[in-house]
C-alpha positions in Angstrom: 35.1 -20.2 4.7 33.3 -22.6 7.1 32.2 -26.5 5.4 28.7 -25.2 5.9 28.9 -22.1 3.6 30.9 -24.4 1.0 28.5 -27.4 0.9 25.4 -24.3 0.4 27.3 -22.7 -2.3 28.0 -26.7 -4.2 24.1 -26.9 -3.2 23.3 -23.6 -5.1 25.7 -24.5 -7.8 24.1 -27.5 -8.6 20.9 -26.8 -8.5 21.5 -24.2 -11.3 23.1 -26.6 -13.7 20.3 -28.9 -12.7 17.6 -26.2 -13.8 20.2 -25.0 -16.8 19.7 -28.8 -17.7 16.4 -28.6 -17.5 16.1 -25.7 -19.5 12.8 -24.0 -20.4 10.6 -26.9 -20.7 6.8 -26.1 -20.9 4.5 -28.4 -20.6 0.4 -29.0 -20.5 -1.1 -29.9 -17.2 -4.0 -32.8 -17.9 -5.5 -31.5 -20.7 -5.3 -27.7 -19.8 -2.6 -26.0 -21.1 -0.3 -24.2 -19.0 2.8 -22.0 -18.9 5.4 -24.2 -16.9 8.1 -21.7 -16.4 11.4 -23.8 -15.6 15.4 -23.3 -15.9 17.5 -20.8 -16.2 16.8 -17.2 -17.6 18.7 -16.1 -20.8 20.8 -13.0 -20.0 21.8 -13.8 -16.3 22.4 -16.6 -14.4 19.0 -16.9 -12.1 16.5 -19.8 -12.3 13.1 -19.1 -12.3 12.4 -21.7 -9.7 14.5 -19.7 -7.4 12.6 -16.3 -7.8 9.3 -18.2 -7.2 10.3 -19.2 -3.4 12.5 -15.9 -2.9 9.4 -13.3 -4.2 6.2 -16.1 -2.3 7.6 -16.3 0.8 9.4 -13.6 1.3 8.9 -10.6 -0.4 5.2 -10.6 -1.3 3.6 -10.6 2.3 5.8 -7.9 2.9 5.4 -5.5 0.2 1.6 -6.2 0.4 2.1 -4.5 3.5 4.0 -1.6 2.8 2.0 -0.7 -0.2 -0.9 -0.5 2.5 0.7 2.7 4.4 0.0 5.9 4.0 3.4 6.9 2.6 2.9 4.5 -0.2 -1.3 4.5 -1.3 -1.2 7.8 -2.1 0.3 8.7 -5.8 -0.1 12.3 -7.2 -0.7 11.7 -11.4 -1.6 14.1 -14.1 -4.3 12.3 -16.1 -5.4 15.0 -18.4 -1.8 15.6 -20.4 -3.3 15.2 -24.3 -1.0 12.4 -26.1 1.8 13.7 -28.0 1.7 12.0 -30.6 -1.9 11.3 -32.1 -5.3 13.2 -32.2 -6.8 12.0 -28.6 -9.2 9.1 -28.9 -11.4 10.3 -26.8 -11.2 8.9 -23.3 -13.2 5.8 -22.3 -16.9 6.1 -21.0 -16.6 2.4 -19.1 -17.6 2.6 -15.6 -14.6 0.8 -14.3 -12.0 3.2 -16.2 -12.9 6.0 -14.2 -10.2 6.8 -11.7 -11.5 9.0 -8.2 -9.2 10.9 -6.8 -8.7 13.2 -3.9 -9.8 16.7 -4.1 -7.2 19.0 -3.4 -8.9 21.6 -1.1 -9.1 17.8 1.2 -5.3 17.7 0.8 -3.1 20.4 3.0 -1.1 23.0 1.8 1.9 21.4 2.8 1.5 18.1 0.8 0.8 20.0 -2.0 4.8 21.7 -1.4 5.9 18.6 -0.4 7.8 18.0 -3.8 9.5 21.7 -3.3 10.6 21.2 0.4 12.4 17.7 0.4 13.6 18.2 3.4 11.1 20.2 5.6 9.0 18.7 7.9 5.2 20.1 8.2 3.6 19.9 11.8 0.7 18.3 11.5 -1.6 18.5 14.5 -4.7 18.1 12.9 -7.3 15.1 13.8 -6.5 12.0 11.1 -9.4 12.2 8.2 -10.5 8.8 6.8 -10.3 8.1 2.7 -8.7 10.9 0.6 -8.6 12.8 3.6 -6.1 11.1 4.6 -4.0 12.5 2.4 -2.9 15.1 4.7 -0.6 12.7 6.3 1.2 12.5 3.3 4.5 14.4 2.9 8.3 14.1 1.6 11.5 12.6 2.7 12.1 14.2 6.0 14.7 15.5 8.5 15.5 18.4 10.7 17.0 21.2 9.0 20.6 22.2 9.2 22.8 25.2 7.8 24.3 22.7 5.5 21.3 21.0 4.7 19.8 24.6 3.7 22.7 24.8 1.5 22.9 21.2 0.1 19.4 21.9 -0.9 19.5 24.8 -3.2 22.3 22.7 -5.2 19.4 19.6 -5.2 16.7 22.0 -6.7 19.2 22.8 -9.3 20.2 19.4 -9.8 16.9 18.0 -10.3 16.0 21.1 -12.8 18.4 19.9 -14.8 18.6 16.0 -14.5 17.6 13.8 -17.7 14.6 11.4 -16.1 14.4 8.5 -18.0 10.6 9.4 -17.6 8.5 12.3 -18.8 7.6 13.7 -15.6 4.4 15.1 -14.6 4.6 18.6 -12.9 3.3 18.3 -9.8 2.4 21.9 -9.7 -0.2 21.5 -12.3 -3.9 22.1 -11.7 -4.7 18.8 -13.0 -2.0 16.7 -11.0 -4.2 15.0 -8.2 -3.7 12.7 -5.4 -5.1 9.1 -6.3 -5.5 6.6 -3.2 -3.8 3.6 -5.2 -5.7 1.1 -2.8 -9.3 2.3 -3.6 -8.1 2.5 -7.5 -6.8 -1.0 -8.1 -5.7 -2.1 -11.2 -7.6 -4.7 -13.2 -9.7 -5.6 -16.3 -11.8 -2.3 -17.3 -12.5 -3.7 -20.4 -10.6 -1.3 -22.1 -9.5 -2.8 -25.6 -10.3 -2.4 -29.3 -8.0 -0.3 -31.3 -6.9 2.0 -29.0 -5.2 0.3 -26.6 -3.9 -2.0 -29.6 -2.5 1.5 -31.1 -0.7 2.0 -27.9 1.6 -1.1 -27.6 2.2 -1.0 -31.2 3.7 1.9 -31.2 5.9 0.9 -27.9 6.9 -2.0 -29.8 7.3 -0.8 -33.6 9.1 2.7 -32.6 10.7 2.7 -28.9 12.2 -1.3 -29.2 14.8 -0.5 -32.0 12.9 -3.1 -34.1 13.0 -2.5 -38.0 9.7 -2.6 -39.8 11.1 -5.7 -42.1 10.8 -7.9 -38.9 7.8 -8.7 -37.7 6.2 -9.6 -34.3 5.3 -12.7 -33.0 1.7 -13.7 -33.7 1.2 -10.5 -35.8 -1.0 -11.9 -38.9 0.3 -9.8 -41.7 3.7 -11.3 -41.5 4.5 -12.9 -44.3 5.5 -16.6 -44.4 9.6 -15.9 -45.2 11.9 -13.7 -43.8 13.8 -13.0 -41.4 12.5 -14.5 -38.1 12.0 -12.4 -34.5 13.7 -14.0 -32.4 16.7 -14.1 -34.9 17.0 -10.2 -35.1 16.6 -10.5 -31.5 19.6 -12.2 -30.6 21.3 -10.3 -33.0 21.1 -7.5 -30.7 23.7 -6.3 -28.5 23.1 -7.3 -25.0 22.0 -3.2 -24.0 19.2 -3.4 -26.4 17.8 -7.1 -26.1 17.7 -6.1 -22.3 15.1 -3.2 -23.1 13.0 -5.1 -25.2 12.9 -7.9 -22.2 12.2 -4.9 -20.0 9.3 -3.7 -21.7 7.6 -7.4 -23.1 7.5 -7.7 -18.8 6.2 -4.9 -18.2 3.1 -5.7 -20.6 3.3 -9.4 -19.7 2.4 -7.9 -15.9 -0.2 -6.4 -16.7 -1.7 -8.5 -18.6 -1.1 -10.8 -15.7 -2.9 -8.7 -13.3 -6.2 -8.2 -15.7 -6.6 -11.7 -15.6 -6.2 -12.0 -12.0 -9.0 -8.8 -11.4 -11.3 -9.7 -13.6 -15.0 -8.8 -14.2 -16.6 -12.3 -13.8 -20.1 -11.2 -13.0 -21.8 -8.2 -12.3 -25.7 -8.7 -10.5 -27.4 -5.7 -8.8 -24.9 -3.5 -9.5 -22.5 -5.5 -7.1 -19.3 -6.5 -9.4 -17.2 -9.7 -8.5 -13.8 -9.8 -9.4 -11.6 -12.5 -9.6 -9.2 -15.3 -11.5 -10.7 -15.8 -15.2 -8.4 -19.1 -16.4 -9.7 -18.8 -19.6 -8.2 -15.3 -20.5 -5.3 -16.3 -18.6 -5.4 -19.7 -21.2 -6.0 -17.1 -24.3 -2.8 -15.1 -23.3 -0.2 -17.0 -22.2 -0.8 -21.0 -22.6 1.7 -22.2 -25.2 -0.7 -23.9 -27.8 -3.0 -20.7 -27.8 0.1 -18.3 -28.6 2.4 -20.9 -30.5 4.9 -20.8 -27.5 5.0 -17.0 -27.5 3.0 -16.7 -23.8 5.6 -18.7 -22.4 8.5 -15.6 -23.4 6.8 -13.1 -22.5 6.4 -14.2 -18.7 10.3 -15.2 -18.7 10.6 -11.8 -19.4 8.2 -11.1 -16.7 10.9 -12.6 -14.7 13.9 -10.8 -16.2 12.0 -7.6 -14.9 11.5 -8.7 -11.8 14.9 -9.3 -11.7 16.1 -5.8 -13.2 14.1 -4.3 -10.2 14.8 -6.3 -7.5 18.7 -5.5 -8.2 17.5 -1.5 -8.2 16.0 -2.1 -4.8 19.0 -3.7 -3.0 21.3 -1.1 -4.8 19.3 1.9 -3.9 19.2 0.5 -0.1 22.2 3.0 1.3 20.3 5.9 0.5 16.9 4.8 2.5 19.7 3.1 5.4 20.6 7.0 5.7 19.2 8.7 9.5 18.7 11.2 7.2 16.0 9.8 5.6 12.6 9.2 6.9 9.3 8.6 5.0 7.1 11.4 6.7 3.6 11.1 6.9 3.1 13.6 10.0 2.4 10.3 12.3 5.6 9.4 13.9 4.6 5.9 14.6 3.5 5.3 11.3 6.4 6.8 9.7 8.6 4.8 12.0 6.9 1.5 11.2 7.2 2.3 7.7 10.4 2.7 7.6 11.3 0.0 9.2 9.5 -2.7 7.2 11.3 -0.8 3.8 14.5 -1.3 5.3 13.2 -4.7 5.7 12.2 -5.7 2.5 16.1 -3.9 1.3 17.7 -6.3 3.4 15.9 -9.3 1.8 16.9 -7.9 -1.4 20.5 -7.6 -0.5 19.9 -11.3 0.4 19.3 -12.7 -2.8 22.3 -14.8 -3.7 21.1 -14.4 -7.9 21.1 -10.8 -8.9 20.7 -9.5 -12.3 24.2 -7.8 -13.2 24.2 -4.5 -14.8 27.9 -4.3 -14.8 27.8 -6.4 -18.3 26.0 -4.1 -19.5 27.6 -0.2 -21.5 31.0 -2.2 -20.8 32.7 -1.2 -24.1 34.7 2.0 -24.8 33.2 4.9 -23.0 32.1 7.2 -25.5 30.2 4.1 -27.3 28.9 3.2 -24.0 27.7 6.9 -23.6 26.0 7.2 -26.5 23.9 3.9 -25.9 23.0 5.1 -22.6 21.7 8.5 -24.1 20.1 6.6 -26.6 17.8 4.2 -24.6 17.1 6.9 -22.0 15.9 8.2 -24.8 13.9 5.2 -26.1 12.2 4.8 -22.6 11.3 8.4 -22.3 9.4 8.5 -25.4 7.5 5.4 -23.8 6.5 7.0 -20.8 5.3 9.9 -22.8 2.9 7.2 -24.8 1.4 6.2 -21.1 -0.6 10.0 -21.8 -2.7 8.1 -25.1 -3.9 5.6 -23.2 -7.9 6.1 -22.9 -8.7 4.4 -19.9 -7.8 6.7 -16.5 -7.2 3.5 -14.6 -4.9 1.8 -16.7 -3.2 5.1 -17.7 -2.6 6.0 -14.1 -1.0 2.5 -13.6 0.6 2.6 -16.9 2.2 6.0 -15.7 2.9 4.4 -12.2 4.7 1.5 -13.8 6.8 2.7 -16.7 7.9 5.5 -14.1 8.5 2.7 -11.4 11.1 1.2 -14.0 12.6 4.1 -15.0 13.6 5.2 -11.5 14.8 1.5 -11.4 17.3 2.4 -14.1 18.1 5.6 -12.7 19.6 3.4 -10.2 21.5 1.0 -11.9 23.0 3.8 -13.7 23.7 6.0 -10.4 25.9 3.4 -8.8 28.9 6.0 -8.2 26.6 8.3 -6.9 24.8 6.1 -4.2 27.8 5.0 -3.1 29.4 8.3 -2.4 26.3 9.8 -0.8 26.8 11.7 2.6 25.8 10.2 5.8 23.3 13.4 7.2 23.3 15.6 4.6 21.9 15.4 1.3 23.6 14.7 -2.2 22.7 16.6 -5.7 24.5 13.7 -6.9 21.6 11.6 -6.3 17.9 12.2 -5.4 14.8 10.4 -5.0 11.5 12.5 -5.3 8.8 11.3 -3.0 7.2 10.0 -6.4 9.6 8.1 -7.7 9.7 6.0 -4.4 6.1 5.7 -4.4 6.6 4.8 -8.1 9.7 2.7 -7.6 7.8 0.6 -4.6 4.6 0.1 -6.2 5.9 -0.8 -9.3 8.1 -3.5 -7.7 5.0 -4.9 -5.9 3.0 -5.0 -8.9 5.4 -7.3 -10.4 6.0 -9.5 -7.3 1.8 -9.7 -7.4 2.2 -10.7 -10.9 5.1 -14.1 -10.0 2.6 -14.7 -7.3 -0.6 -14.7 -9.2 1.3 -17.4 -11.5 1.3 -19.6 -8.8 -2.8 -18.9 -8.0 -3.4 -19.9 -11.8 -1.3 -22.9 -11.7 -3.8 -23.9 -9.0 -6.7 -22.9 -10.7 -5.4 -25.0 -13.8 -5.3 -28.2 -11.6 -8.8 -27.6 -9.8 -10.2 -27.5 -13.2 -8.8 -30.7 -15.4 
């Protein structure tokens, strides 16, 4: 090994015990509080200071971008699935819930098989439409034909029949599955709250997170003065099962990251402006307002960013593949596309501090097995409580988010499979449907939004002390 690569490695090293040092310190920034996110996470060896530069310089431009094409802004969701589990609130009447999509007589008869014909490539000659029209360009991972693809692909239909999805799916065969342009339906503060929305993380927290009912949540005001504290069952946990709580305490610490960021700040004329509300961001997450609690959940915000940035660089063979090519029906599009993904994969293969799944289902198989079965399980039934959500607009990024993660577990738990996939030819070992990219992708940029817009509110906290 060359001096150079051994004095970067001592560098790395020491800046890690240097932040480990450090630990989580949090801090208030004259006179305004604010989450100052420091050290090292719990559960892998990665400081957060490290994410920051990796994700601001490096990855956000670039995802920005790639959510922009064609192959990415266009998401096909089923918003009309009744919840499965309570009488339907009723959905919300707010303006700003309301989700357009594309009609499907605007959208071509071969994006509508494009799910069914994985492989087929639809000629597509007609003149490019503008806004949901441009839907038509959409399609499915393509490549030409061969006799052995025809063959590979009636074992991958059977495969994915009978695959267990750590998500509930939705058919994209249904008449109520429709194409959503994910760029005119951004997600932000609909004001969507009240007890409906409260029903919905409560029961993702108090059923799906393997938390008895004699342990209480943080900041939940009927818990009573004595017992057994959260954070104590918490680390009491075995690793598997303190990583899925993590996993989804992110996922809702995103979100609530990106209402605060797109909020409704004034509305005159009928002309909304959105933008940064500090004070919302201040009632969420600064440590005095949530008695240190804020500051948690946006580690885990971290730890999830972590969890999907390792799917990305693991999943990178498959997209690497000539096989593989994210058609749209515009060759220089799909070209560019492509190229900019396998970009952002080879950034992710870059990062020197990656989450390590291997420590985790590393006891004796049929234990390890069950576990497996039993949080797939666990995150299912989560996806399937993205259909009680009442707002359209924060159900379809709900959907889109949960179903982002669980494709990013899919991975992590396919690594045999990736790495035996065939060169030009595909596997029914492993698969990607064209919406579990768009999921996977999106999802993964709404989180690198998320470690960015941190950054915008630490800003905004200095500009106003």
């Amino acid at each position: 090994m060359s001096s150079g690569g051994r004095a970067g490695r001592r560098t790395a090293a020491a800046r890690l015990l240097l932040a480990a040092a450090a630990a989580a310190t949090i801090g208030c920034l004259c006179g305004l509080a604010e989450a100052q996110l420091t050290g090292v996470l719990d559960d892998c060896l990665c400081d957060i200071e490290s994410i920051d530069e990796f994700n601001n310089f490096k990855i956000f431009p670039k995802i920005q971008k790639l959510q922009e094409r064609d192959y990415f802004r266009y998401y096909k969701v089923n918003l009309k699935r009744p919840c499965p589990f309570w009488a339907d609130d009723g959905h919300c009447s707010i303006r700003d819930c309301h989700v357009e999509p594309c009609p499907e007589s605007k959208v071509p008869v071969g994006i509508k098989a494009g799910s069914a014909n994985k492989y087929s490539k639809i000629a597509n000659h007609t003149k490019e439409l503008e806004d949901c029209e441009q839907a038509n360009k959409l399609g499915a991972i393509n490549s030409t034909l061969s006799n052995q693809t025809k063959e590979a692909f009636i074992d991958w239909a059977r495969y994915d029949d009978s695959q267990d999805h750590f998500c509930e799916l939705d058919d994209e065969r249904s008449p109520d599955a429709q194409y959503v342009d994910l760029l005119l339906n951004p997600e932000r503060y609909t004001g969507y709250k009240g007890p409906s929305a409260w029903r919905v993380w409560n029961s993702i927290y108090e059923e799906n997170c393997f938390k008895p009912r004699s342990v209480y949540r943080p900041l939940n005001p009927l818990a009573p003065s004595k017992g057994e504290s959260f954070y104590t069952w918490l680390e009491g946990l075995c690793l598997e099962k303190r990583v899925f709580y993590k996993l989804i305490s992110g996922l809702h610490a995103s979100i609530n990251l990106h209402l605060c960021a797109k909020y409704l700040l004034e509305e005159t004329w009928g002309r909304p402006r959105w933008g940064h509300n500090v004070k919302e961001f201040t009632r969420r997450f600064d440590p005095t307002e949530t008695k240190s609690e804020g500051p948690r959940r946006l580690k885990n915000l971290y730890f999830l960013y972590l969890v999907e940035l390792r799917a990305l660089s693991k999943v990178a063979s498959y997209f690497e593949r000539s096989i593989v090519d994210l058609y749209t029906g515009n060759t220089q599009e799909d070209t560019e596309t492509k190229s900019l993904l396998l970009d952002i994969f080879r950034d992710t293969k870059s990062f020197p501090m990656h989450f390590d799944e291997k420590s985790m289902f590393s006891g004796d198989k049929k234990g390890a097995k069950s576990l497996k079965e039993e949080l797939r399980l666990h995150f299912k039934n989560i996806s399937r409580i993205m259909d009680c959500v009442g707002c359209d607009k924060c159900r379809l990024w709900g959907k889109l988010q949960t179903q982002g993660l669980g494709t990013a577990l899919k991975i992590l738990f396919s690594e045999r499979e990736i790495r035996n996939l065939p060169e030009n030819s595909p596997s029914k070992g492993f698969q990607l449907t064209r919406q579990e990219i768009v999921a996977l992708l999106n999802a993964f940029g709404r989180l690198s939004t998320s470690i960015r817009e941190l950054q915008n509110f630490k800003v905004l906290l200095q500009q106003t002390s």
